[in-house]
N, C-alpha and C positions, 0 to 999 in steps of 0.2 A: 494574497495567494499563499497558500501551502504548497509544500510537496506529499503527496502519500504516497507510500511505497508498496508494493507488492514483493509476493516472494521474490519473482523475477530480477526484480531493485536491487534485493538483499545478495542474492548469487552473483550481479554484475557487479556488485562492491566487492565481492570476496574472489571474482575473478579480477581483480584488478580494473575495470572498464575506467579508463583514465576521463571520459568524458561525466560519468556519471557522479566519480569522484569529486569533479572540478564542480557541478550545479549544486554537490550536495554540501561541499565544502562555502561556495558564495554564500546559500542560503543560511549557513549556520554563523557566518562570517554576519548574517544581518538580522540575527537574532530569532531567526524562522527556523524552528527545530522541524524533520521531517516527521509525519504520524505513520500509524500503522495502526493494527491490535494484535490480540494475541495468538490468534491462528495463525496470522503469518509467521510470528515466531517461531510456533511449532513447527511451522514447511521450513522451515533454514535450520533451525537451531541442532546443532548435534551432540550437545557439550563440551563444546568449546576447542577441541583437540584441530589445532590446523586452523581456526576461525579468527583471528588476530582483527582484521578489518570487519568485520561481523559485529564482534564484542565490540569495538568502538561507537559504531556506529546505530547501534543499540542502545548505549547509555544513551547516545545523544537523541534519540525519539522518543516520540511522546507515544505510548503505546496503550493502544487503549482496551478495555477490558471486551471479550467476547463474551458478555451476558446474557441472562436471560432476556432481560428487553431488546438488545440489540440482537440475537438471535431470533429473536419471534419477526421485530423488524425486517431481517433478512429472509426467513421466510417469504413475507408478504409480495415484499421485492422481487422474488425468486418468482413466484407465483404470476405473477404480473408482467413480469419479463420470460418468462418461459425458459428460465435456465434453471443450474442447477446446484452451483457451487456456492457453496454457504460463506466462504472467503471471501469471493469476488464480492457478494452482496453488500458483505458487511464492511469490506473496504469502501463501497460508493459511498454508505450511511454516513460512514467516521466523516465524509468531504464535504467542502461548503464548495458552492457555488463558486466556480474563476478557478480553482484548485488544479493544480497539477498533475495528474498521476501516472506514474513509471511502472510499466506491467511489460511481462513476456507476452500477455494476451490483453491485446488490445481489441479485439474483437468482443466478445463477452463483455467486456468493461464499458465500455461505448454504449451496449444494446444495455446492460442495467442502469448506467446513468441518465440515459435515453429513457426508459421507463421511469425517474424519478421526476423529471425536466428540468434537474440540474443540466446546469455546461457543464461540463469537467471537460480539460487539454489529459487526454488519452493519447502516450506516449508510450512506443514500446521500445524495450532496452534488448 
């Protein structure tokens, strides 16, 4: 099992959410880096001013490139799920099967991972 983070992840690190802190802390504790890519980056990232926990917690992810393959990927997904956020999409892609993922919107996530017929544990923070 992974964790993959959404923007929402990233904000509740940077608000201090002590419980979010505590799963993300275990898992790095057992060698399990959290993922992402790079769009969610861009949803949090401000440079750097006031993001202390942010910046941490960013070295520590695996963050994966929003490419072209992985953006056409996400189209398809989009297409097929009938939403619309190229984000969301591309955050199911990056996930394997059992995977864990911390979103403010768990709704949307569900219905795209649902379209994949991955399981993903769709957890909202």
């Amino acid at each position: 099992m992974s964790l993959i983070l959404d923007a929402g992840a990233f904000l509740a690190v940077e608000r201090g959410d002590r419980s979010i802190m505590a799963l993300l802390k275990q898992e790095l504790l057992l060698g399990r880096p959290p993922a992402t890519h790079g769009g969610v980056v861009g949803q949090v990232w401000r440079g750097g001013a006031r993001q202390a926990r942010l910046a941490q917690l960013l070295q520590a992810t695996r963050v994966a490139p929003l490419d072209d393959e992985l953006g056409r990927k996400a189209g398809i997904l989009l297409g097929r799920a009938r939403k619309a956020d190229v984000a969301d999409a591309a955050l199911v892609l990056i996930a394997a099967d059992g995977d864990l993922l911390l979103t403010s919107d768990p709704h949307d996530l569900r219905a795209l991972a649902a379209a994949t017929g991955m399981h993903l544990d769709v957890v909202q923070v």
